[in-house]
PATORZA-189675 format. One record per residue: residue in one letter; x, y, z of N, C-alpha, C, CB in turn. Coordinates in steps of 0.001 Angstrom, whole numbers, padded with zeros to 6 digits, always signed. Glycine has a CB too. Example, Ala and Ser with C-alpha at 12.3 -4.5 7.8 and 13.67 -1.06 7.14 Angstrom:
! residues 2
a+013190-005690+007800+012300-004500+007800+013200-003300+007800+011308-004473+009046s+012850-002250+007080+013670-001060+007140+012900+000030+007870+014084-000598+005725
This chain:
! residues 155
x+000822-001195+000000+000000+000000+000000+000867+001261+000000-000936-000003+001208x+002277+001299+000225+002761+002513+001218+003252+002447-000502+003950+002469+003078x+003808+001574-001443+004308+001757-002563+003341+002527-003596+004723+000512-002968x+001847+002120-003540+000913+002494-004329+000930+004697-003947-000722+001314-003780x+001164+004278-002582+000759+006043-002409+001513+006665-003030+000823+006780-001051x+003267+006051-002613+004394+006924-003045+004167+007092-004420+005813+006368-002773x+003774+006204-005274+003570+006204-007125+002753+007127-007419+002901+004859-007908x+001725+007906-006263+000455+008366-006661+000625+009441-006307-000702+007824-006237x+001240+009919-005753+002020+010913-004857+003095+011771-006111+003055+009881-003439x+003774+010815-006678+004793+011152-007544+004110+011800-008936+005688+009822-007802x+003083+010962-009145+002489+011501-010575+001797+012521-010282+001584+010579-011411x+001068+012433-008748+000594+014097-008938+001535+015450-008911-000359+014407-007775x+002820+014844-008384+003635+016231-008236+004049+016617-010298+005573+015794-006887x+004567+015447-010692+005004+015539-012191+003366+016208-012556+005573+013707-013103x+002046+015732-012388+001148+016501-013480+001146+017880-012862-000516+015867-013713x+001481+018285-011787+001536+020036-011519+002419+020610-012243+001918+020559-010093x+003904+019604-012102+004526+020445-012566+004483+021020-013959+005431+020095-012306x+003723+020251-015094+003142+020291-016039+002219+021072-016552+002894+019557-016055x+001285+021729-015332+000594+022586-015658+001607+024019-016277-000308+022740-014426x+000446+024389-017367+001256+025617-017431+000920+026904-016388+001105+026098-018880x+001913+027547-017115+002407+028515-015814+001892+030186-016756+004765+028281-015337x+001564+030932-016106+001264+032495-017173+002957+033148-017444+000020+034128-015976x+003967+032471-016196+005477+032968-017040+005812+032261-017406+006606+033477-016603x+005079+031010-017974+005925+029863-019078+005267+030672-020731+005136+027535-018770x+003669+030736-020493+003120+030456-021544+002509+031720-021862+002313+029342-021465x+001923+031864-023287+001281+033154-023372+000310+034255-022305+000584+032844-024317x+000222+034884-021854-000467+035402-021239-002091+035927-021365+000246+036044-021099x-003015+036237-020760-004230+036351-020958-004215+037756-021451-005057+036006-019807x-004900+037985-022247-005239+039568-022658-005684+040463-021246-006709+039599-023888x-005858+041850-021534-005786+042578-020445-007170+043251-021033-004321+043481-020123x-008107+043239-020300-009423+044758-020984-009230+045885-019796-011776+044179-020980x-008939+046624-020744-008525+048162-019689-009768+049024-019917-006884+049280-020289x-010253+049853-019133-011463+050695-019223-011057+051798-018813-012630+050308-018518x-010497+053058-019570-010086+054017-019345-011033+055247-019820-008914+053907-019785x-010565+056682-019555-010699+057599-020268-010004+058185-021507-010733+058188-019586x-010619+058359-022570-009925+059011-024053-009002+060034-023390-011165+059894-025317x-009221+060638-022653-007899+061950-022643-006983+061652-021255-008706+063922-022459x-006954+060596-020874-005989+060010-019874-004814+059719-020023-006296+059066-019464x-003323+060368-019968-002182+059926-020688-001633+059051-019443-001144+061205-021330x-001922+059095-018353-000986+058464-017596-001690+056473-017452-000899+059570-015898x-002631+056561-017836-003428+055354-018086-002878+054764-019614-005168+055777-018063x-002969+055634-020633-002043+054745-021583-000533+054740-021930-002510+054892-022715x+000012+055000-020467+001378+054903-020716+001331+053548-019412+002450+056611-020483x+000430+053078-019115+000383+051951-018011-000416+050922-018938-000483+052406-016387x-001307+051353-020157-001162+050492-021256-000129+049838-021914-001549+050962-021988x+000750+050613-022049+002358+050726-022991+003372+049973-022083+003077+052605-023244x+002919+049940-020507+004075+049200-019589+003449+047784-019308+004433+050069-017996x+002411+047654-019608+001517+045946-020141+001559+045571-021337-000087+045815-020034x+001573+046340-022074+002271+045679-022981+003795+045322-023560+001809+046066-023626x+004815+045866-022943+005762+045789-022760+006282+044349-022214+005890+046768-022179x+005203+044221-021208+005455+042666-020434+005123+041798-021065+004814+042310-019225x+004488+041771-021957+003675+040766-022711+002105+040429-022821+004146+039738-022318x+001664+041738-022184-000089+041091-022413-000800+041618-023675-001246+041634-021054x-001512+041228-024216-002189+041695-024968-003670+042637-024533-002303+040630-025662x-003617+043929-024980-004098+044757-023834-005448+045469-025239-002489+046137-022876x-006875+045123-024547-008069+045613-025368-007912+047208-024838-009747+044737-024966x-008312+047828-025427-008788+049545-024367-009932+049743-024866-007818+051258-024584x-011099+050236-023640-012463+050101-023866-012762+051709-023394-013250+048741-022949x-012761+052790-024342-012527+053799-023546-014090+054709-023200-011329+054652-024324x-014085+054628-022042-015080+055407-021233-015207+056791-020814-015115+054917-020255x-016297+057555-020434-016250+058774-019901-016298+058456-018284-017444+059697-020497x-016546+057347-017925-016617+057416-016579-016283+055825-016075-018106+058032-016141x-014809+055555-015093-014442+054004-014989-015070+053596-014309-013305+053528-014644x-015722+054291-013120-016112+053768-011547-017711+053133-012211-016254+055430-009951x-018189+053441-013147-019387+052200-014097-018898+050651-013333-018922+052070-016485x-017724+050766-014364-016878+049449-014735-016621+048903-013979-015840+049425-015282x-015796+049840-012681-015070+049384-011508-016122+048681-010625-014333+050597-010742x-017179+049252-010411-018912+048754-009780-019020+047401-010888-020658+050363-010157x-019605+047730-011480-019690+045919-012312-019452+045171-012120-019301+045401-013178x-017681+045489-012003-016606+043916-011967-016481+044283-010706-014899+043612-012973x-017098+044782-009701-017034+043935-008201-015860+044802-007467-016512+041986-008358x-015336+045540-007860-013801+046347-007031-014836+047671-006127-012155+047398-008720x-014412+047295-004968-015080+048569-004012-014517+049801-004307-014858+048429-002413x-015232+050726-004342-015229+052823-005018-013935+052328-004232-016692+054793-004245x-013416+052297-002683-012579+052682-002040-011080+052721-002673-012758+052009-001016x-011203+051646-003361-010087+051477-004329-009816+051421-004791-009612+051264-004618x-010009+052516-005781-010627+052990-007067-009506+053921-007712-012104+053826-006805x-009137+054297-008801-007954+054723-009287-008562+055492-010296-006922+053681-009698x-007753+055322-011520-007804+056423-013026-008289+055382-013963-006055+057215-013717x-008199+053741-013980-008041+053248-014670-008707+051374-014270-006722+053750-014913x-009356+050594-014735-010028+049406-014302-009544+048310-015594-011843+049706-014122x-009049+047634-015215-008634+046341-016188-009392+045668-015439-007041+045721-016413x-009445+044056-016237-009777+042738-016163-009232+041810-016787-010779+042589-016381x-008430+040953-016626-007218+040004-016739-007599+038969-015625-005639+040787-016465x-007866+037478-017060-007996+036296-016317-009048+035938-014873-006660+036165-015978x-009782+036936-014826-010813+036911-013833-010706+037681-013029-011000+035935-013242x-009970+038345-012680-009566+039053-011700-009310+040612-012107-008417+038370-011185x-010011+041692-011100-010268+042726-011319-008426+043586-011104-011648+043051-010319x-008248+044674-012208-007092+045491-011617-007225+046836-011706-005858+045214-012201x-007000+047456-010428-007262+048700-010417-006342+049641-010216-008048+048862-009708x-005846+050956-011011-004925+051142-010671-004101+051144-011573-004749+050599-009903x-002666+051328-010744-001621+051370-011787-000858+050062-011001-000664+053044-011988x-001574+049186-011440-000678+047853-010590+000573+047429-011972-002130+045984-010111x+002165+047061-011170+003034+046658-012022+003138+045306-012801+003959+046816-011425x+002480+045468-014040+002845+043701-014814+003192+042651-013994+004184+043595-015830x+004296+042933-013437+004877+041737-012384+004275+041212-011089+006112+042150-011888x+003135+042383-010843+002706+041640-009521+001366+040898-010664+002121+042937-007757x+000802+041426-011129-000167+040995-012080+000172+039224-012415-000003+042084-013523x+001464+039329-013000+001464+037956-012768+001930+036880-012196+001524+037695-013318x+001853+037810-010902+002586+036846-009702+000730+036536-009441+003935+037874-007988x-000127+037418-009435-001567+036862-009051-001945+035685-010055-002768+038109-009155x-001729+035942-011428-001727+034936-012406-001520+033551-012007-000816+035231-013298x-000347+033574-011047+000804+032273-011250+000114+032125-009847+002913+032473-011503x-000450+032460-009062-000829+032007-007538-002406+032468-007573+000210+032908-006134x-002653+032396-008447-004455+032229-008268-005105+032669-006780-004937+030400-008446x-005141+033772-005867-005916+033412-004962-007104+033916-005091-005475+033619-003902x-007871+033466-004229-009526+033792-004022-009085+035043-003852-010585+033084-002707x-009996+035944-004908-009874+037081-004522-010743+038026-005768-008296+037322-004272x-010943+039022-005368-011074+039893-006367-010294+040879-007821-011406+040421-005676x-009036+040955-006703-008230+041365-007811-006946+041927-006775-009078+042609-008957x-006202+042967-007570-005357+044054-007218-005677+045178-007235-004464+044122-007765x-005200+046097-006763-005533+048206-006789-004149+048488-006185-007216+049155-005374x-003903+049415-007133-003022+050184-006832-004375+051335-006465-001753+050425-008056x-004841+052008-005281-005724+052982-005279-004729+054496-005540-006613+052849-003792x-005529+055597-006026-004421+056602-005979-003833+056779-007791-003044+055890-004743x-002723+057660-007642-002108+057430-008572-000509+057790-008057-002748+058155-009721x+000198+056954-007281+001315+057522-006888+002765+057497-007771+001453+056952-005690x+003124+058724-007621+004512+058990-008793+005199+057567-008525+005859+060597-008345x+005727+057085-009814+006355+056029-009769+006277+054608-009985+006585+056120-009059x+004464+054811-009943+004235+053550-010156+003895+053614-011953+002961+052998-009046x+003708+052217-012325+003774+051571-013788+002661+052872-014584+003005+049522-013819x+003236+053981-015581+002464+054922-015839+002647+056307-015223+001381+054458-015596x+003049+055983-014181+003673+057455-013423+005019+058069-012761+003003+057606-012418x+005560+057293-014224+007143+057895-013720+007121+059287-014249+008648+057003-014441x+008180+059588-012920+008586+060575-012530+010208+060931-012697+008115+060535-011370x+011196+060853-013837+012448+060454-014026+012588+059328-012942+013459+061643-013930x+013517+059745-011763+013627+058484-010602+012879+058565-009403+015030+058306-010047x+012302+059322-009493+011374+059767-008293+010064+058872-007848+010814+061180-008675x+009965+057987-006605+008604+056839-006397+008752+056833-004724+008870+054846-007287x+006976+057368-005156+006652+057216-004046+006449+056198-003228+005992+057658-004031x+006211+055318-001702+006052+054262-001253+004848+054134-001608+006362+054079-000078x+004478+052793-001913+002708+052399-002395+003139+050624-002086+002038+052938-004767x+001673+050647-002031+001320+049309-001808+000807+048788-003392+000096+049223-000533x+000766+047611-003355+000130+046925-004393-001056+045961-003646+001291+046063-005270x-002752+046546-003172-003503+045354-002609-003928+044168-002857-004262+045567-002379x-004154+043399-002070-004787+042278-002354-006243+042374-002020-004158+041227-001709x-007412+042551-003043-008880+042732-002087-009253+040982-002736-010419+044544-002730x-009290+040780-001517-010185+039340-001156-011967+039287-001405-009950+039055+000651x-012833+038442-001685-014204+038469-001948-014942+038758-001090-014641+037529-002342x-014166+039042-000179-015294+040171+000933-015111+041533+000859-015103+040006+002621x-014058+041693-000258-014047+043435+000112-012906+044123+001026-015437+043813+000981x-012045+042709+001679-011005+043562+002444-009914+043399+001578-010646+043124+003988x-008881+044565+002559-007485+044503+001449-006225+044008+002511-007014+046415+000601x-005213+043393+002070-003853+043132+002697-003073+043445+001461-003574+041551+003355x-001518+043290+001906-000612+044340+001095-000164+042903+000144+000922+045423+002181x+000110+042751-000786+000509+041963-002078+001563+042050-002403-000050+042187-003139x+002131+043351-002585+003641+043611-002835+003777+044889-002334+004164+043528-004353x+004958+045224-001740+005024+046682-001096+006229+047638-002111+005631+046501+000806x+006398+048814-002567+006950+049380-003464+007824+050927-002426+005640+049656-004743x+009197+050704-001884+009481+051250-000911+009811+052881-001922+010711+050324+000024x+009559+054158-001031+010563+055382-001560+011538+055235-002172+011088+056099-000748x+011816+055769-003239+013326+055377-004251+012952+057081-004742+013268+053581-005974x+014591+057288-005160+015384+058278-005691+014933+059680-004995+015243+058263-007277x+014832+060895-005704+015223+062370-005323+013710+062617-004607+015702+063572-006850x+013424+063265-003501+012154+064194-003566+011964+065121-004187+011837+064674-002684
């Protein structure tokens, strides 16, 4: 019996490892819901696509529609509302945490960068970034920190 587990045991680790991965394999398209005269939203277009997503733009006079729809609370609410792979993004969240959520699936709603702070993906500032969080809002609506983005360069 103890041989049957170890065999069963083994093939499930080999079929995970098998699964694909969003940094092995193509990535999911991105639908962004912005405003037409928003430059700092399509230069956070231009830094997703840079990473590799393939990015729709659905452009609106008003995001917080969108942001209400797909489930992201006003509170954390930004310039700009994507939807990628199920999961809501708000904000100027960086490609990389995007698909660190990709690659770790959790229950959740999405990411927000709330705000628009200098520095983040869309709001550079030459070297200048402010500290920001990257959230995690879970399906109840609360947030914990996802990735933290410390003060860097000149004030």
């Amino acid at each position: 019996m103890k041989r049957r587990a170890v065999l069963s045991a083994a093939a499930a680790s080999a079929a995970a490892l098998a699964l694909p991965s969003w940094s092995q394999g193509p990535l999911p398209a991105v639908a962004v819901y912005k405003s037409p005269t928003c430059g700092c939203c399509g230069d956070w277009v231009d830094h997703l696509k840079a990473a590799g997503f393939a990015v729709k733009v659905i452009e609106v006079d008003d995001t917080s529609a969108a942001r209400k729809r797909l489930g992201m609370p006003a509170e954390f609410g930004s310039c700009h509302t994507g939807l990628v792979g199920g999961y809501v993004v708000e904000g100027h969240v960086p490609a990389k945490e995007i698909k660190k959520l990709l690659n770790t699936r959790p229950s959740a709603i999405g990411l927000a960068v709330p705000g628009m702070p200098v520095g983040s993906p869309g709001m550079e500032v030459g070297t200048q970034q402010d500290a920001y969080d990257v959230l995690l809002i879970d399906t109840q609506g609360r947030k914990s920190v996802f990735a933290h983005y410390p003060k860097a360069g000149i004030s």
